[in-house]
C-alpha positions as a Markdown table, in Angstrom:
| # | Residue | x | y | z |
|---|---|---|---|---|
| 1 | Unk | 0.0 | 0.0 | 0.0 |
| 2 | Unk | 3.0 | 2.8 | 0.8 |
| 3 | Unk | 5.0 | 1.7 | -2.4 |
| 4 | Unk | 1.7 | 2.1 | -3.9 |
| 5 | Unk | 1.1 | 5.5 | -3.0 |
| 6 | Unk | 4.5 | 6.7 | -3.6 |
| 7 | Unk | 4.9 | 4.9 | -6.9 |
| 8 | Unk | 1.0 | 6.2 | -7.8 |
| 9 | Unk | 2.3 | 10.5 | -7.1 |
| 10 | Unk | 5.1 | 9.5 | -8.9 |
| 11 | Unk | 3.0 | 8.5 | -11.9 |
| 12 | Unk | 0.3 | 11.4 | -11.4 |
| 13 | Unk | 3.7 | 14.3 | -11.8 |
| 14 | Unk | 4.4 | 12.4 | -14.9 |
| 15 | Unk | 1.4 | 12.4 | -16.6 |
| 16 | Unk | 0.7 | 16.1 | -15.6 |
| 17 | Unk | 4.0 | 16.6 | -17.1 |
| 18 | Unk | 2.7 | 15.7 | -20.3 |
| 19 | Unk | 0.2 | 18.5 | -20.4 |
| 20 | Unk | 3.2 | 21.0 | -21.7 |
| 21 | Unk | 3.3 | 22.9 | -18.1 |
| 22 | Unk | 5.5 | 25.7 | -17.9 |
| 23 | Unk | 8.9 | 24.8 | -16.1 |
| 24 | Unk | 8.1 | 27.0 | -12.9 |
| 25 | Unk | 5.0 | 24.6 | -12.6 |
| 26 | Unk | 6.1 | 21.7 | -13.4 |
| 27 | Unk | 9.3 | 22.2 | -10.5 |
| 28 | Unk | 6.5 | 23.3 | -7.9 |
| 29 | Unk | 4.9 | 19.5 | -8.8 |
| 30 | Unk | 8.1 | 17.8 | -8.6 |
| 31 | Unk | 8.8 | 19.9 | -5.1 |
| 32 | Unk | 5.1 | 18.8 | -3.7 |
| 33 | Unk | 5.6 | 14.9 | -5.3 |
| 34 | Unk | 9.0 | 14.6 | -3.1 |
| 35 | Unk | 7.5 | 16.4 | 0.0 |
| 36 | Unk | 4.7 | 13.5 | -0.5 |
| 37 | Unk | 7.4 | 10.8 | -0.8 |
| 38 | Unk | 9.0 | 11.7 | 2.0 |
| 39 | Unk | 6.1 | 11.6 | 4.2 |
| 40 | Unk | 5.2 | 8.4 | 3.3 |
| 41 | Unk | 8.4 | 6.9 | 3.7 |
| 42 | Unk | 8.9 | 8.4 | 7.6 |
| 43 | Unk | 5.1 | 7.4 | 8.0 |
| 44 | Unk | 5.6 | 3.6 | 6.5 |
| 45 | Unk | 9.8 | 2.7 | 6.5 |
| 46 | Unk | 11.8 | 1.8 | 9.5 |
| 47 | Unk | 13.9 | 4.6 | 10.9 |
| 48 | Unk | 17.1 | 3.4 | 9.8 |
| 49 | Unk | 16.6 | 2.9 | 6.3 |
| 50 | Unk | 14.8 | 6.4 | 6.1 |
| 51 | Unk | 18.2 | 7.9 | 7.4 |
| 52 | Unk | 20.3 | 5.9 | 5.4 |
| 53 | Unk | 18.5 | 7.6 | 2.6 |
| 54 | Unk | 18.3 | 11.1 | 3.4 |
| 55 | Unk | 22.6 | 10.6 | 4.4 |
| 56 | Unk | 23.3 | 9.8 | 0.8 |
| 57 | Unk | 20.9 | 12.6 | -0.8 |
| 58 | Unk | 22.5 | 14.8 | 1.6 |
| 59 | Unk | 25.9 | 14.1 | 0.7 |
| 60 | Unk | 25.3 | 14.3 | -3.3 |
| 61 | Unk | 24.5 | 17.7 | -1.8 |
| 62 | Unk | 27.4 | 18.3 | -0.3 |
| 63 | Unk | 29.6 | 17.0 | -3.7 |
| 64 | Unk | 27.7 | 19.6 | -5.4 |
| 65 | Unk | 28.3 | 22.5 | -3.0 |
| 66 | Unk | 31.8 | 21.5 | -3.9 |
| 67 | Unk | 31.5 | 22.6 | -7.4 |
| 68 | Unk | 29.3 | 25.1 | -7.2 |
| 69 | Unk | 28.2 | 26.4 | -3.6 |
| 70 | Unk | 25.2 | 28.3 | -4.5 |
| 71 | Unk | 24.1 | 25.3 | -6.8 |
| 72 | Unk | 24.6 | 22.5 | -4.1 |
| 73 | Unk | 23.2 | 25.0 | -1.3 |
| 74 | Unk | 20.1 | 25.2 | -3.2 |
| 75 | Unk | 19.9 | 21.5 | -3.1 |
| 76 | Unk | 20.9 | 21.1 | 0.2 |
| 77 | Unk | 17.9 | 23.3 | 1.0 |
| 78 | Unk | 15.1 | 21.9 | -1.1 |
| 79 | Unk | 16.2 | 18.6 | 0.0 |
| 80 | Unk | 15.9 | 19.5 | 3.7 |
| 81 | Unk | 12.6 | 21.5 | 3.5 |
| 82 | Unk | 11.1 | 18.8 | 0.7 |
| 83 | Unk | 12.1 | 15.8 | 1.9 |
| 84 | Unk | 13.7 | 15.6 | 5.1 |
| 85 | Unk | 11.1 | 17.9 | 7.2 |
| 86 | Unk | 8.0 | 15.6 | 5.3 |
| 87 | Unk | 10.0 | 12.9 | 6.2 |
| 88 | Unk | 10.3 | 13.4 | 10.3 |
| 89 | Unk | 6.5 | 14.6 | 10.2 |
| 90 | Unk | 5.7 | 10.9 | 8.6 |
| 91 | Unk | 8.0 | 9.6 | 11.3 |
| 92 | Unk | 6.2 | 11.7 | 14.4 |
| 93 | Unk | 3.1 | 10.2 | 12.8 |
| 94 | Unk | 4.0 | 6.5 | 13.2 |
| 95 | Unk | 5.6 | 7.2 | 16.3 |
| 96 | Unk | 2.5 | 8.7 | 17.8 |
| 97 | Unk | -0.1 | 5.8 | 15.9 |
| 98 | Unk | 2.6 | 3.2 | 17.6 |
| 99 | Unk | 1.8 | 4.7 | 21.1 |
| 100 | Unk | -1.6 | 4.7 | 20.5 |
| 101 | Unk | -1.4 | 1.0 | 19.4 |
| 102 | Unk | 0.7 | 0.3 | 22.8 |
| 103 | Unk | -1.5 | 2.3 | 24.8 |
| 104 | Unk | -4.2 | 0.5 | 23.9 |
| 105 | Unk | -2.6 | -2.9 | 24.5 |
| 106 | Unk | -1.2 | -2.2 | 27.5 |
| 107 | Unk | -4.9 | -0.9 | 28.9 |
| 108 | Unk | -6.5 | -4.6 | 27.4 |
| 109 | Unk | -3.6 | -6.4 | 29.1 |
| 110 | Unk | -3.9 | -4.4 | 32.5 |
| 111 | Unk | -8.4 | -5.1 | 32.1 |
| 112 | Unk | -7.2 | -8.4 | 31.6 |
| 113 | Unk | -4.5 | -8.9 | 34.7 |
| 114 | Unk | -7.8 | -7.2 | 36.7 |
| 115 | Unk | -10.2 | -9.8 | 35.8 |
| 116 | Unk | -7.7 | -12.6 | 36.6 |
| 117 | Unk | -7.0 | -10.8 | 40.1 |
| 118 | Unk | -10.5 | -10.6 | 40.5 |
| 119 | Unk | -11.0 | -14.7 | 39.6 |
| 120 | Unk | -8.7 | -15.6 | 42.0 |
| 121 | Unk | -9.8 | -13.8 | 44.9 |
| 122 | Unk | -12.9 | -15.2 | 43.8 |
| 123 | Unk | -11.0 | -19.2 | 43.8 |
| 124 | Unk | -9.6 | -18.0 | 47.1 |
| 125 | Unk | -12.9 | -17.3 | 48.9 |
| 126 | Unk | -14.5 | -20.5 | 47.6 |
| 127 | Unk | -11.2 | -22.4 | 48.9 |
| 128 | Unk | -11.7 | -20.6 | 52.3 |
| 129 | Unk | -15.6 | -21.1 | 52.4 |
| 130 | Unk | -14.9 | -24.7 | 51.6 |
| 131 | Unk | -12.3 | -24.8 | 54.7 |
| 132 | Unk | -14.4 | -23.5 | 57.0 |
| 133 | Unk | -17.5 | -26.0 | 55.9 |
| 134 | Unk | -14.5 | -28.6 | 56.8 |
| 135 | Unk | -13.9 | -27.3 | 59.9 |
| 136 | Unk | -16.8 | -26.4 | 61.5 |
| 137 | Unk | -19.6 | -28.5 | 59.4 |
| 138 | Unk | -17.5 | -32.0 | 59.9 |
| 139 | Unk | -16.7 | -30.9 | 62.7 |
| 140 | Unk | -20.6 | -30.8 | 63.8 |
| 141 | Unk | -21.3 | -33.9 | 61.8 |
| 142 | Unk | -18.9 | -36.3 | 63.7 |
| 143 | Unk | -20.3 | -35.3 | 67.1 |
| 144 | Unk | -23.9 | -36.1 | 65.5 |
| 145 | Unk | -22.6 | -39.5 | 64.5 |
| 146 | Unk | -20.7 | -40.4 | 67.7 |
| 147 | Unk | -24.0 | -39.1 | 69.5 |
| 148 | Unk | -26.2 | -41.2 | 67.2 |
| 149 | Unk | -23.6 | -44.0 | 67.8 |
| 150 | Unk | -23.7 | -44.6 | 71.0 |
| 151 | Unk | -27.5 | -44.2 | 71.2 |
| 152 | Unk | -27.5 | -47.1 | 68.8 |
| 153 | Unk | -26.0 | -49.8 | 71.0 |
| 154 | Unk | -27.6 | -48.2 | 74.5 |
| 155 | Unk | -29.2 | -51.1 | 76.0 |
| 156 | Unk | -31.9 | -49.0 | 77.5 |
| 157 | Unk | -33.0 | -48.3 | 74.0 |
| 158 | Unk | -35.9 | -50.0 | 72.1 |
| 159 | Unk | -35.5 | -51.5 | 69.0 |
| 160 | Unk | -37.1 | -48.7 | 67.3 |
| 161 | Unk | -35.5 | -46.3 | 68.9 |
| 162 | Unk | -32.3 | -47.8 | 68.2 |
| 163 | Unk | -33.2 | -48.5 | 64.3 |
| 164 | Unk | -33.4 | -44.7 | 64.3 |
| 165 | Unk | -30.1 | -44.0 | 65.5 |
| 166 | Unk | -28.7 | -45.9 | 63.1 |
| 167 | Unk | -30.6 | -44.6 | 60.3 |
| 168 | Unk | -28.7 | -40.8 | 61.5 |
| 169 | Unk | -25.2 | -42.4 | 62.2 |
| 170 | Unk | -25.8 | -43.3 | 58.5 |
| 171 | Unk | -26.9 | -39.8 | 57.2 |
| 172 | Unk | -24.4 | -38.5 | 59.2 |
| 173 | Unk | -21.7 | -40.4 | 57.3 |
| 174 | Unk | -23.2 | -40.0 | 54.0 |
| 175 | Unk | -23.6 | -36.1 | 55.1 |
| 176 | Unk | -20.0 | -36.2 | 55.6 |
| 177 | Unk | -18.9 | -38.1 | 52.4 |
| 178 | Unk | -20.6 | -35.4 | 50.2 |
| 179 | Unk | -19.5 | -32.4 | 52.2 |
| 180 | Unk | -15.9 | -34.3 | 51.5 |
| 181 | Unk | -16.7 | -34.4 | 48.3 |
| 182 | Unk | -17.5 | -31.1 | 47.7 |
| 183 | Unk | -14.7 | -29.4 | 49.9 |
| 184 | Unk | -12.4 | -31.8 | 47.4 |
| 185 | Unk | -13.1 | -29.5 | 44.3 |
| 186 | Unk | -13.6 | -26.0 | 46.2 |
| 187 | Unk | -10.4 | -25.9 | 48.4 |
| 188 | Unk | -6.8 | -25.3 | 47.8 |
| 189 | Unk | -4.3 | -27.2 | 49.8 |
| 190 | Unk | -2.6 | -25.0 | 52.3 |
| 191 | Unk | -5.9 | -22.4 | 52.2 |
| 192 | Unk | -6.3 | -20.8 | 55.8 |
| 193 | Unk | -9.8 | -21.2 | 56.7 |
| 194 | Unk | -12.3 | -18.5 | 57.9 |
| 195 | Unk | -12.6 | -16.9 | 61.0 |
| 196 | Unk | -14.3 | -19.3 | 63.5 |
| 197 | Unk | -17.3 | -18.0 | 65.4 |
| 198 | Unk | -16.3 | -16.6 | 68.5 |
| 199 | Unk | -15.6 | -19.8 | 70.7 |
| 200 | Unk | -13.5 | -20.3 | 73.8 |
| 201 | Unk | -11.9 | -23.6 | 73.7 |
| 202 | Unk | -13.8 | -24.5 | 76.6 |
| 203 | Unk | -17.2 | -24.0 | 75.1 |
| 204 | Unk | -15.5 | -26.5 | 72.4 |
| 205 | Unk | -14.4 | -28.9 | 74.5 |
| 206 | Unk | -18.6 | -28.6 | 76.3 |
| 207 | Unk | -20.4 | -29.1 | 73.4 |
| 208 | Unk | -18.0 | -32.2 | 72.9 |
| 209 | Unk | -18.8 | -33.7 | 75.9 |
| 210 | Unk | -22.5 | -32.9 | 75.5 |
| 211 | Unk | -22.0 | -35.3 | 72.6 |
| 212 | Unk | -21.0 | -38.0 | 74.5 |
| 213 | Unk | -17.0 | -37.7 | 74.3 |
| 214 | Unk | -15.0 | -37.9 | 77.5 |
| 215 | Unk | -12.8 | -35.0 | 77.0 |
| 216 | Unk | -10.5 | -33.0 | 79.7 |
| 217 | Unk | -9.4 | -29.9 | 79.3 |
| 218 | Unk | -5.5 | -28.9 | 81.3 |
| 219 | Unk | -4.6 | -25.2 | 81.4 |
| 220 | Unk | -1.1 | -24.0 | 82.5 |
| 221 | Unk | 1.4 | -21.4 | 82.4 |
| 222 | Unk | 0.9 | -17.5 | 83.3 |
| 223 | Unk | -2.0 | -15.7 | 82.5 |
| 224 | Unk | -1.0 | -13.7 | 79.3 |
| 225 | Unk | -3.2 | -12.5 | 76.8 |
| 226 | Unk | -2.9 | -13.8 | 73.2 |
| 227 | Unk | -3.2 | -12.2 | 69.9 |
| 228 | Unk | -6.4 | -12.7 | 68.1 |
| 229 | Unk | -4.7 | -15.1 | 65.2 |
| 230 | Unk | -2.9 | -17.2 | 67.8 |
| 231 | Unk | -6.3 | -17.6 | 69.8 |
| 232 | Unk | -8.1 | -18.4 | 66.5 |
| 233 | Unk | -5.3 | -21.2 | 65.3 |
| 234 | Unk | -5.2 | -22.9 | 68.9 |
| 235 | Unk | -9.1 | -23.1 | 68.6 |
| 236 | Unk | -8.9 | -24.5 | 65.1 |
| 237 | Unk | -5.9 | -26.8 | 66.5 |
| 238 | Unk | -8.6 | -28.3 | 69.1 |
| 239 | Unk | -11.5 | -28.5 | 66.6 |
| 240 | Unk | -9.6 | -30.7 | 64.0 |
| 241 | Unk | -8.1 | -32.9 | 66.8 |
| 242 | Unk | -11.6 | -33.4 | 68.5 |
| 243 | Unk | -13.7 | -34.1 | 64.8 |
| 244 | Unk | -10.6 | -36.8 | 64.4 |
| 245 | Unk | -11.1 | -38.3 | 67.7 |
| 246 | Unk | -14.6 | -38.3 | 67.1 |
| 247 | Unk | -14.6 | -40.4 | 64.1 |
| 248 | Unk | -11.5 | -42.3 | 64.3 |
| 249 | Unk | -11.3 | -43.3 | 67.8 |
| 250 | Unk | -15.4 | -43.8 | 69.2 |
| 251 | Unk | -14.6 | -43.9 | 72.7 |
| 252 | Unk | -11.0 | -42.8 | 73.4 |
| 253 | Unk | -10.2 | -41.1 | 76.4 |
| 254 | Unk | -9.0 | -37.4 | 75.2 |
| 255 | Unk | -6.7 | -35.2 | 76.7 |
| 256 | Unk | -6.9 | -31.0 | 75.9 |
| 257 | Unk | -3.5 | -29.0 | 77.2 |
| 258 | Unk | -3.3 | -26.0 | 76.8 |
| 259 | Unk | 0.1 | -24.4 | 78.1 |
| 260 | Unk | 0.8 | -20.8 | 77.8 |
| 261 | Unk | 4.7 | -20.0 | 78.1 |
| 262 | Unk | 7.0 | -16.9 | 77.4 |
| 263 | Unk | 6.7 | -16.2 | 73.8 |
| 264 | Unk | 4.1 | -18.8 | 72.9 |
| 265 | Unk | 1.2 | -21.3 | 73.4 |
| 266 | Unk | 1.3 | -24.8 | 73.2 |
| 267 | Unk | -1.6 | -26.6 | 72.4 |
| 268 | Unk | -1.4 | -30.6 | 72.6 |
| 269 | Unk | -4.9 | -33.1 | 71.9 |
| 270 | Unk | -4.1 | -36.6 | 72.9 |
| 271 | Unk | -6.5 | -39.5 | 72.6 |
| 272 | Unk | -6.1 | -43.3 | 73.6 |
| 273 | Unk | -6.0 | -45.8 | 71.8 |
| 274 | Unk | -9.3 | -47.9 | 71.0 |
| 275 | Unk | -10.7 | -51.3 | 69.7 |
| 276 | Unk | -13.8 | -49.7 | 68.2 |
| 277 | Unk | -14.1 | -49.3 | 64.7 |
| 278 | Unk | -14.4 | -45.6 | 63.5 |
| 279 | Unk | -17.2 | -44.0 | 63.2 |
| 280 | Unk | -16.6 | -42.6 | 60.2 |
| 281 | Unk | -14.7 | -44.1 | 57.2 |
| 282 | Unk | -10.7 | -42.9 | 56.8 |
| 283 | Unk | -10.3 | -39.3 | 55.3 |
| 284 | Unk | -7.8 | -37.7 | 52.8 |
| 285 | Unk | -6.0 | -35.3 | 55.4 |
| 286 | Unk | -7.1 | -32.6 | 53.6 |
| 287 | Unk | -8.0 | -31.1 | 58.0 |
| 288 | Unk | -4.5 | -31.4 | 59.3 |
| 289 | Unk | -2.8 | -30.5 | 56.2 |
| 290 | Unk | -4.3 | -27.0 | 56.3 |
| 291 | Unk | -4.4 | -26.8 | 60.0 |
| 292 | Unk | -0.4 | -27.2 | 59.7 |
| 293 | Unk | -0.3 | -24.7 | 57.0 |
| 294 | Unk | -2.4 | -22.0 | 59.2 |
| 295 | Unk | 0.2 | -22.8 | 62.0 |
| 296 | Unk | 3.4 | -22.6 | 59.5 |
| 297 | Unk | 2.4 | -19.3 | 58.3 |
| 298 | Unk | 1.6 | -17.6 | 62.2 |
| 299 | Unk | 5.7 | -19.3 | 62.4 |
| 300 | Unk | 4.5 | -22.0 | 64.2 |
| 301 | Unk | 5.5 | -25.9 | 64.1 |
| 302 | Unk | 3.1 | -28.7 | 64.0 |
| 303 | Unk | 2.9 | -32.4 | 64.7 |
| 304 | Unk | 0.5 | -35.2 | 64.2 |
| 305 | Unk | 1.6 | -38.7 | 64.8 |
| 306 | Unk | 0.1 | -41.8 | 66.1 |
| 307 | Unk | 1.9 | -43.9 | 68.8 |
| 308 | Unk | -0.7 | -45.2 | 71.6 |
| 309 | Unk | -3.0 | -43.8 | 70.4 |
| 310 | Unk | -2.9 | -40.4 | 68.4 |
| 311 | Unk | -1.3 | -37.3 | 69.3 |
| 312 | Unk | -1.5 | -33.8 | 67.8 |
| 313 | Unk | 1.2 | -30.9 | 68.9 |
| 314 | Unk | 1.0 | -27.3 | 67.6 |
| 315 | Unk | 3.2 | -24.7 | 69.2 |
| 316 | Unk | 2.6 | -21.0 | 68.3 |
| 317 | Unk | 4.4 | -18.5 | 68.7 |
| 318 | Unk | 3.6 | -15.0 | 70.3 |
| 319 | Unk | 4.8 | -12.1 | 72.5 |
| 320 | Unk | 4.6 | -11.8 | 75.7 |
| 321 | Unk | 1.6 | -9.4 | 76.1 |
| 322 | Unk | 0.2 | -9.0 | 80.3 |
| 323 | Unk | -3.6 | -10.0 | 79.8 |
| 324 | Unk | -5.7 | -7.0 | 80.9 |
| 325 | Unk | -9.2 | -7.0 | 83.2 |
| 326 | Unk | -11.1 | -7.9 | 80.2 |
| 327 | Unk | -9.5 | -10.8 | 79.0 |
| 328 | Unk | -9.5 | -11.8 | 82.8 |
């Protein structure tokens, strides 16, 4: 298209040229036909190419002030006004459409960084919804089916009665299955959960018993307040280790300590060892795996291991802040 154009003025001078114009005329043509080159060769060629040109026109210019100045100064002169001036306005022109091609790619790839940001914070509060369901709905769910568990082999119970227990241990476990299921395809592994309601552990460690677990809770250490995150991760730390107890070990003895020392809480669940079979079938791990990456990322350390039993040990670290009259 820009050969083209330059090759169609080209042809246009040289047909006017046959029309017998006058010499005065026909050099104004010749002078408009190179200013139009020149334009389109700044507006259409690369920069170096364009310059390459204009540095041998210009020194053909120079040869010819040589000979005769006045002759060669002309030159010099229609050449600069003619071409070279046309030339750097067709260059300012693709410069300026190039920024306004850039511009405008840079504001579709910034609309389109926004919309990804905006996806994944969208991922990341499905991933934390579906962590809290874990926590707190399974959590919920295995106390129902230890509760409905042990109603189910009380001998005081009639056979109805007891049929009906059964029947909810079952939707319990199916109940838990699909909310497994679900949290499987909405979480991320490592995803800290949402802010628990507000719970002491104590009231945790009630409603437990309520449902028929033997649970004790062992407090120690000086009476120092802790941060909010810390107090929210030690709670978390006891719901995960209760739910397992719950459905792993039906029946365990389990132990709560919670031991606040300089510079940090240590929270350790311990429950026995039982011949009962669980009350719910084995899980993937998805619980403890996130609970241990909530307590990594507060620069804590956790353990869960088995031996007698099963055993979980988080240790979280925070300053040593005096607890005030309202935290008692």
């Amino acid at each position: 298209m820009r050969n083209g154009a330059a090759l169609l003025v080209i042809a246009g001078v040289c047909a006017l040229a046959g029309y017998g114009l006058d010499a005065e005329v026909w050099r104004l043509l010749l002078l408009v036909a190179l200013a139009v080159v020149g334009y389109l060769h700044g507006r259409h060629l690369p920069v170096r190419r364009g310059w390459a040109w204009l540095s041998v026109a210009a020194l053909g210019g120079v040869v010819g002030a040589v000979v005769d100045f006045w002759a060669g100064f002309s030159s010099l002169l229609c050449l600069t006004v003619f071409v070279a001036l046309p030339w750097l306005a067709g260059q300012f022109r693709r410069q300026q459409a190039e920024l306004i091609v850039a511009g405008r790619q840079r504001v579709e790839q910034m609309e389109r960084e926004q919309e990804f940001v905006a996806e994944r914070a969208r991922l990341r509060e499905r991933a934390r919804i579906a962590a809290d369901m874990h926590d707190s709905l399974g959590h919920d769910l295995a106390l129902i089916a230890l509760r409905a568990g042990s109603l189910e082999l009380a001998p005081e119970m009639t056979d109805v009665n007891q049929q009906a227990a059964a029947e909810l241990r079952a939707t319990a476990v199916a109940a838990t299955d699909r909310l497994r299921q679900t949290i499987g395809m909405l979480r991320e592994n490592g995803t800290p959960s949402v802010e628990p309601p507000d719970e002491s552990v104590e009231a945790l460690v009630d409603r437990a018993r309520s449902a028929g677990m033997a649970v004790s809770l062992l407090r120690s250490g000086e009476p120092l307040a802790v941060p909010p995150e810390v107090d929210r991760a030690a709670h978390r730390v006891v719901q995960e280790a209760l739910t397992n107890a719950a459905r792993y070990a039906p029946g365990a003895e389990v132990t709560v300590r919670v031991e606040r020392i300089p510079n940090g809480l240590n929270v350790i669940v311990r429950n026995s060892a039982v011949d009962a079979p669980p009350v719910l079938d084995g899980g993937n791990g998805s619980g403890l795996l996130a609970l241990a990456e909530r307590v990594r990322l507060l620069g804590g350390t956790f353990r869960a291991e088995p031996g007698d039993g099963f055993t979980v040990t988080a240790r979280l670290p925070c300053p040593v802040v005096p607890a005030t009259k309202e935290d008692g």
